[in-house]
C-alpha positions in Angstrom: 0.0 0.0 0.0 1.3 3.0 -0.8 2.3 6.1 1.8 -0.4 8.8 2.9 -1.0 11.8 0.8 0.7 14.6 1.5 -2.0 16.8 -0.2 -5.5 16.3 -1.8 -7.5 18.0 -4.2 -11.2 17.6 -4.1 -12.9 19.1 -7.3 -16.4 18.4 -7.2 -18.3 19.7 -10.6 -22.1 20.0 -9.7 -24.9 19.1 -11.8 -22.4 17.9 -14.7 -24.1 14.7 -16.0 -22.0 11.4 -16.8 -22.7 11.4 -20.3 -21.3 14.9 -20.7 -19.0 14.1 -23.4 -21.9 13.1 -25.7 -23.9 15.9 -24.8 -21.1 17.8 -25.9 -20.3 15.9 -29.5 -24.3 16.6 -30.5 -24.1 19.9 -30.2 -20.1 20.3 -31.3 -18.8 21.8 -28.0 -15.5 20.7 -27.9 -13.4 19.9 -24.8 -9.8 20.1 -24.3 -9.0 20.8 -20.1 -11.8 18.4 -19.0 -9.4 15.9 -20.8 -6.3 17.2 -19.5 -8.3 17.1 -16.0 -9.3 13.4 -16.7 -5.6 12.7 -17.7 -4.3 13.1 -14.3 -6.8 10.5 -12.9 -5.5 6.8 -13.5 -9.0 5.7 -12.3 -12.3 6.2 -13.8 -15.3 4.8 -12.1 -18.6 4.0 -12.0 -20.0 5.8 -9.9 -23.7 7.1 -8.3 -25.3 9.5 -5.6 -26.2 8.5 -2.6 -28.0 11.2 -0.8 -29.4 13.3 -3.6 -28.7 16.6 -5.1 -27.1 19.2 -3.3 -26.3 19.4 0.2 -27.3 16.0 1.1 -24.4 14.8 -1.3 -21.9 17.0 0.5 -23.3 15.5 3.7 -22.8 12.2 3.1 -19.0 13.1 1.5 -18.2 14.6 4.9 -19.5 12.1 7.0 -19.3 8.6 5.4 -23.5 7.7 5.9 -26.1 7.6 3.6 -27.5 11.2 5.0 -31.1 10.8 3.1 -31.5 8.1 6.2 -31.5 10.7 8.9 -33.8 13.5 7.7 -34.6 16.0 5.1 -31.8 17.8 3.6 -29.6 15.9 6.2 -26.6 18.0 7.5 -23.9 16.4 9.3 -24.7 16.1 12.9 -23.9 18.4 15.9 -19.7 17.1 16.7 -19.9 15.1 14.2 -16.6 13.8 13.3 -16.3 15.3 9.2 -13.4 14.7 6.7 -12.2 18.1 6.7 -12.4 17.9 10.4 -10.5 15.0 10.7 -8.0 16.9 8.3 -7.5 19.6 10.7 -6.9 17.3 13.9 -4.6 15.6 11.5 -2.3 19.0 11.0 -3.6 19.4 7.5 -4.4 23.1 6.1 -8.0 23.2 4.4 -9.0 25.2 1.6 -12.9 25.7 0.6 -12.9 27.8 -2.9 -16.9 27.3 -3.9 -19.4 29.3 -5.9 -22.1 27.3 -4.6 -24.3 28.9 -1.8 -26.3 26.3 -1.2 -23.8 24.1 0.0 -22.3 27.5 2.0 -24.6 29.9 3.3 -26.9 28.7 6.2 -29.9 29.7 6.0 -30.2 27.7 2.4 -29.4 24.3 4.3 -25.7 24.7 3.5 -22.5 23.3 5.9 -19.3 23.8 4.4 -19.0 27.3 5.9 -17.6 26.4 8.9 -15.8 23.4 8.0 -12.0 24.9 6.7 -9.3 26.8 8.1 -9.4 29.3 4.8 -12.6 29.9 2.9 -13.0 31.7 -0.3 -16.8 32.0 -1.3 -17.1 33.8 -4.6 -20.7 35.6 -4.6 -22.9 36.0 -7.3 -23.9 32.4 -9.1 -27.4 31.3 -10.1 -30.1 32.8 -7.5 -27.0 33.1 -5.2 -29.1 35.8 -2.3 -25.7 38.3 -3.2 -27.7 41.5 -4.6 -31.1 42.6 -3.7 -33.0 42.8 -7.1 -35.1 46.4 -7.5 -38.2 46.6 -7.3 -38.7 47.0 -11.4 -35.9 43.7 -12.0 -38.9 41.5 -10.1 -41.5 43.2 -12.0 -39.7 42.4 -15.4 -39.1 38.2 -14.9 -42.4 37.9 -13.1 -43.9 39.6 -16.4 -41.6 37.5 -18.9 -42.7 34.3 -16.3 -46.4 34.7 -18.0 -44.5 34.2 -21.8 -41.9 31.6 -20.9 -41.6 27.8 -18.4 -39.5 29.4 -15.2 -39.1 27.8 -11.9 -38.9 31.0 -10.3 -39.4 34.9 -11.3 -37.5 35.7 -8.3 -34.8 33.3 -9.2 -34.7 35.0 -13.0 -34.5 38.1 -11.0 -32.0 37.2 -8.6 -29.9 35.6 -10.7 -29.9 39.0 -13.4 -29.1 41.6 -10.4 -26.3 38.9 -9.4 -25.1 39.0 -13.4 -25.2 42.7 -13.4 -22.8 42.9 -10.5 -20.3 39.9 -11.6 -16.4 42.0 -11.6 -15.2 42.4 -15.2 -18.1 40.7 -16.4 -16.4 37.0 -15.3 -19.3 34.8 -13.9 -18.4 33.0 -11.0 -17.0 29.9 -12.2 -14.3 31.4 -13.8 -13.2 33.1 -10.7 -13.5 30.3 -8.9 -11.3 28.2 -10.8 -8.4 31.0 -10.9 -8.5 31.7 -7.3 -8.5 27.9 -6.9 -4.9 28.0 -8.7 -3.6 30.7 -6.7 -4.3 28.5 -3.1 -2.9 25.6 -4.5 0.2 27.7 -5.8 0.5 28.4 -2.0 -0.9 25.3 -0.4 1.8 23.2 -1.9 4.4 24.8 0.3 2.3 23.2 3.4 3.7 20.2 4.8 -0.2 18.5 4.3 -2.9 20.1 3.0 -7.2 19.9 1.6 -8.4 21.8 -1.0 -11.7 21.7 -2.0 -13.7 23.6 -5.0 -16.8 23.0 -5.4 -18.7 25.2 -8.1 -22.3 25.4 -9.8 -20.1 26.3 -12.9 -22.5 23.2 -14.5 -26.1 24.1 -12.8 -28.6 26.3 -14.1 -29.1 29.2 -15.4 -26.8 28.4 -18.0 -27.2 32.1 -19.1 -24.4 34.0 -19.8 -24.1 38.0 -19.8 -23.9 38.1 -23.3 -27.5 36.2 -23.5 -29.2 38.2 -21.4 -28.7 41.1 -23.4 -29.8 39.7 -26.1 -32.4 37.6 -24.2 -35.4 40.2 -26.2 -34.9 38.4 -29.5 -35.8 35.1 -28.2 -38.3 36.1 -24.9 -40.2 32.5 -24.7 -36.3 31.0 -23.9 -36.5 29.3 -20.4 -33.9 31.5 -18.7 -34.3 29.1 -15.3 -35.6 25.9 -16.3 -38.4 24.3 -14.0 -38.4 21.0 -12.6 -41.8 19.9 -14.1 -43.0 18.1 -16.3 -41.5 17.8 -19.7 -44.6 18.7 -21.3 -44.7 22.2 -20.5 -42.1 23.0 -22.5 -42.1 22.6 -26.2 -39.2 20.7 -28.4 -37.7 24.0 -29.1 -37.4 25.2 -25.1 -35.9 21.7 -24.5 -33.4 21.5 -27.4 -32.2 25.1 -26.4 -31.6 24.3 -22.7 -29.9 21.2 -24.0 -27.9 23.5 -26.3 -27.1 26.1 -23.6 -26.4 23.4 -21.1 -23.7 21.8 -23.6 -22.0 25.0 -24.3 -21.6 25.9 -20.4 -19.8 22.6 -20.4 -17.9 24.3 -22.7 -17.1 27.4 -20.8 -16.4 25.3 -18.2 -13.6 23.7 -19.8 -12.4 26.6 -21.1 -12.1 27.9 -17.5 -10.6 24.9 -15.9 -7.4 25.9 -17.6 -5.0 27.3 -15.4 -5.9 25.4 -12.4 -5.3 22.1 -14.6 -1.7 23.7 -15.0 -1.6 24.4 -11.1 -2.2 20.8 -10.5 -0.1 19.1 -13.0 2.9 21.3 -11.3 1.6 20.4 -7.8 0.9 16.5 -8.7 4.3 16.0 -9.9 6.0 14.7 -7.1 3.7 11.9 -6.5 2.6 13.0 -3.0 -0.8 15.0 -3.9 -4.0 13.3 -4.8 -6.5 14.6 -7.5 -10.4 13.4 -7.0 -13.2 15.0 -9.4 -16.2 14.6 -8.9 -19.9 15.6 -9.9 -23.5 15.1 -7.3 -25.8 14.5 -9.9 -27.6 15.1 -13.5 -30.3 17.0 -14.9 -32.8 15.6 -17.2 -34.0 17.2 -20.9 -37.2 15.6 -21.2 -36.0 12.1 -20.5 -38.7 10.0 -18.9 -40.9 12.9 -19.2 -39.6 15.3 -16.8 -37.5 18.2 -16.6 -34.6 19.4 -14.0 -35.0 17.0 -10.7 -38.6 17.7 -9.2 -39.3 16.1 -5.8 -41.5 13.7 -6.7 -39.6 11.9 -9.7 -37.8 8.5 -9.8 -33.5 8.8 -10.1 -33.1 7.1 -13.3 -29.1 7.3 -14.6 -28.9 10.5 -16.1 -29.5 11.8 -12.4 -28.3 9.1 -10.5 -24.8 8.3 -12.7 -22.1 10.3 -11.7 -18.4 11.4 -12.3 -15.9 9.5 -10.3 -12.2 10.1 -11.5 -9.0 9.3 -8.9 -5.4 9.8 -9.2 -2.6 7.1 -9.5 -2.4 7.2 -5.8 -5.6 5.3 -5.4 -4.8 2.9 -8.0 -3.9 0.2 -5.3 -7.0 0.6 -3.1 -10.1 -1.6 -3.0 -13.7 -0.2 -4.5 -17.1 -1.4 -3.9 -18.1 -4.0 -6.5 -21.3 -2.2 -7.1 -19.3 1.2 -8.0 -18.2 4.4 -5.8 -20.2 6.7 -3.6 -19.5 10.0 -1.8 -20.4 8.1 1.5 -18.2 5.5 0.5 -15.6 7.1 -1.3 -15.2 9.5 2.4 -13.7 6.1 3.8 -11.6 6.0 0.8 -10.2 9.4 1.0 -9.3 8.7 5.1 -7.1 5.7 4.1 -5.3 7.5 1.6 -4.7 10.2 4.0 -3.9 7.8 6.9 -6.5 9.0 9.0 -7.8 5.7 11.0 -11.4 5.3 11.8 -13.6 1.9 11.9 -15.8 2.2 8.6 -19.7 2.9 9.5 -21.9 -0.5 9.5 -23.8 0.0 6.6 -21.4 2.4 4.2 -21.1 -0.1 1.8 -24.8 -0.2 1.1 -25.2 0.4 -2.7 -28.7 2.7 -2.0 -29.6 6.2 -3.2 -32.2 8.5 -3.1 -33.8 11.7 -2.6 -35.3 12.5 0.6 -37.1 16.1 0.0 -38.7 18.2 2.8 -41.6 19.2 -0.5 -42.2 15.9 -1.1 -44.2 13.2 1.2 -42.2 10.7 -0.7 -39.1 9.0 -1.0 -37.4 8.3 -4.1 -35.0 5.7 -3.5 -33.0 3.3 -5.8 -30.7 0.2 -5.4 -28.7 -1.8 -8.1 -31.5 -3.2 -9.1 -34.6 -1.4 -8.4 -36.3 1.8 -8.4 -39.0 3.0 -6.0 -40.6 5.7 -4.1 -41.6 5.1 -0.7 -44.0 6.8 1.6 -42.7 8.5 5.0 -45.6 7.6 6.8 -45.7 3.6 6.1 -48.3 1.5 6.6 -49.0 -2.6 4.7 -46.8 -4.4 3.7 -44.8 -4.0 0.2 -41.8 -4.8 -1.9 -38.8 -6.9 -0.6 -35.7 -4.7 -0.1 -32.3 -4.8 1.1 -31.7 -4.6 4.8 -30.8 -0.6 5.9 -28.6 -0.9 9.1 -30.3 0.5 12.5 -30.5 4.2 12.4 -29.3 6.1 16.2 -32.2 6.2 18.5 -31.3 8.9 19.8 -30.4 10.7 17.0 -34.3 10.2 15.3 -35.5 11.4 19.3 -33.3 14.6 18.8 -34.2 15.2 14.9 -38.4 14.8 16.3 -37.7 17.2 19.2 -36.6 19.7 16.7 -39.8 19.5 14.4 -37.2 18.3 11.7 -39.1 15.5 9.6 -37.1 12.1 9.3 -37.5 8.8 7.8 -39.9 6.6 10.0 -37.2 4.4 11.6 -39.3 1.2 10.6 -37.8 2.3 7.0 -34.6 1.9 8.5 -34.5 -0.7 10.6 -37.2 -3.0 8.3 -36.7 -5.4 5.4 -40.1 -4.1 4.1 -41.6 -1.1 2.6 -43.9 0.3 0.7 -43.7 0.6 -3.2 -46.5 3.7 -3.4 -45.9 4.3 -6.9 -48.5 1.9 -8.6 -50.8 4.2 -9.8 -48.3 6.6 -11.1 -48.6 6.6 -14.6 -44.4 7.1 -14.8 -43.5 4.6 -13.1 -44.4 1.2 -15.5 -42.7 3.3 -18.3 -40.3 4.3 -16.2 -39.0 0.6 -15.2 -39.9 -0.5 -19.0 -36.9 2.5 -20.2 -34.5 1.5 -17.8 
């Protein structure tokens, strides 16, 4: 087995699907740093979500559990022992560079803020609550809301007062990337070091600056794409958020540039570790949906995700089933020698979406989709055995008013497939 890392690199690439690269050939994006990025990875894996999208992801990356078991939007619990925390106690320096406020700023469910020594949070992506939108700016998207599919006018507006204010015109991403080659420039002088960048570079809007002001040529263009039904929006709407969503690929490359530099310099000496990943997809119509609503089954293109490790990992054991972030946490502890007794249960190959709007959970396995109720009652399909959940932990998250998976889910062989009068689901299982 090969020595600890001296340094790791976590680049986590949200909303980026798996199939990317065909996305990308359809509409002739081309891609030339996501290669070099790929380049320095010796391993590519198969790989899913576990707790799904967002936060819940990050959640289960920091603490090694399927999150989605625990509660709604699940964060890590209070001292909680967390990778980056272990990394401190361990003498490593850690690095958050992220554009994405929902897994940073509080009162959106986020919990990376307080989780590294240094933290640079570049404001202004998406609906990113940075600039207060005027009073006219709200007026405008909820009128163009009434000619075009939005999940939110105050998103739309949000997101163009946040676009207005971005310095030099450079959305976030781009910033984020940079500034992400600048720490690692200085990181590498740390005897061991985390740096993590995590960016919506990938998520919607996919709007650029440029678009916008031109947006008055083509006003029935979904701006920021609902997670509906696909048959509110017509073939064009979904071809050009297909289009749009291919080209910020694109842009995304084009930004990864220099830091790909940074870490080819910094890899060098064998000692620092590269891991990329993305949380989940977004779907274009497939299966007849749109975005990620609630209520909808994880089929692969939101359920696959990206998985790529350096050499250093070459020598460690993976889960036959494929990688997840709660089990790839126990991966990322060995090859930093940080010693901990894996969690009973981490190597359950489960995923799903446990959503405070939705009275439902979708959950998948290897082999089987379904969306259980909260509230169970009957009996139902056979399914894998979850290990026990903490007692007291479900007693603290029911004091709290925090709703939480019904511990008979967890602690039962049995539950309840609710989906049999859901005209999606027969299809649904037919497509996959």
């Amino acid at each position: 087995m090969s020595a600890p890392l001296r340094g790791l690199v976590l680049v986590i690439l949200d909303t980026l699907r798996a199939d990317y690269e065909s996305l990308c050939h359809e509409q002739g994006v081309s891609l030339l740093h996501l290669y070099r990025l790929r380049g320095l990875c010796s391993k590519v894996l198969p790989a899913r979500c576990g707790s799904f999208p967002t936060g819940p992801m990050r959640t289960d990356l920091l603490t090694g559990r399927l999150s989605f078991l625990s509660g709604d939007w699940a964060l890590p619990q209070p001292g909680e022992d967390t990778l980056v925390g272990l990394c401190r106690k361990q003498g490593f320096w850690t690095t958050l560079v992220t554009d994405n406020y929902v897994a940073t700023v509080p009162r959106l469910g986020g919990m990376l803020l307080d989780e590294f020594d240094t933290v640079d949070f570049i404001r202004g992506a998406g609906s990113d609550p940075w600039i207060t939108p005027s009073v006219e700016l709200l007026a405008a998207a909820q009128e163009m809301a009434r000619v075009r599919p939005t999940r939110s006018a105050l998103f739309e507006a949000q997101f163009i007062a946040n676009c207005r204010r971005w310095p030099e015109g450079k959305p976030p991403f781009e910033r984020v990337f940079e500034k992400a080659g600048e720490h690692l420039r200085e990181l590498v002088r740390h005897e061991r070091f985390l740096l993590w960048v995590d960016t919506f570079a990938c998520h919607e809007p996919w709007a650029s600056l440029a678009d916008l002001e031109t947006a008055a040529s083509v006003p029935e263009e979904p701006l920021f794409p609902g997670y509906v039904e696909a048959g509110l929006y017509s073939r064009q709407h979904l071809a050009a958020l297909r289009a749009r969503f291919a080209r910020r690929i694109g842009e995304t490359d084009h930004a990864l540039g220099p830091l790909v530099s940074e870490l080819e310099s910094a890899m060098r000496g064998g000692d620092v570790g590269l891991v990329v990943l993305s949380d989940h997809g977004f779907l274009f119509g497939e299966f007849g949906f749109v975005g990620k609503p609630a209520n909808t089954p994880l089929p692969p293109e939101l359920h696959e995700i990206l998985c790529w490790l350096s050499g250093q990992f070459a020598e460690r054991t993976f889960p036959e089933l494929g990688i997840q972030p709660h089990s790839l946490h126990w991966l990322l502890r060995d090859a930093l020698g940080i010693e901990g007794s894996r969690m009973a249960g981490s190597d359950l190959h489960l995923f799903a979406r446990n959503s405070p709007r939705s009275n439902y959970l979708a959950a998948a396995s290897q082999d089987e989709i379904y969306i259980l109720e909260k509230a169970l009652a009957g009996t139902g399909v056979e399914f894998r055995t979850i290990h026990r959940s903490n007692a007291d932990r479900h007693r603290q998250l029911a004091s709290q008013g925090e709703p939480a998976i019904s511990t008979s889910v967890r602690e039962s062989i049995r539950a309840v497939l609710s989906g049999g009068t859901s005209p999606w689901l027969l299809p649904f299982r037919e497509a996959l």
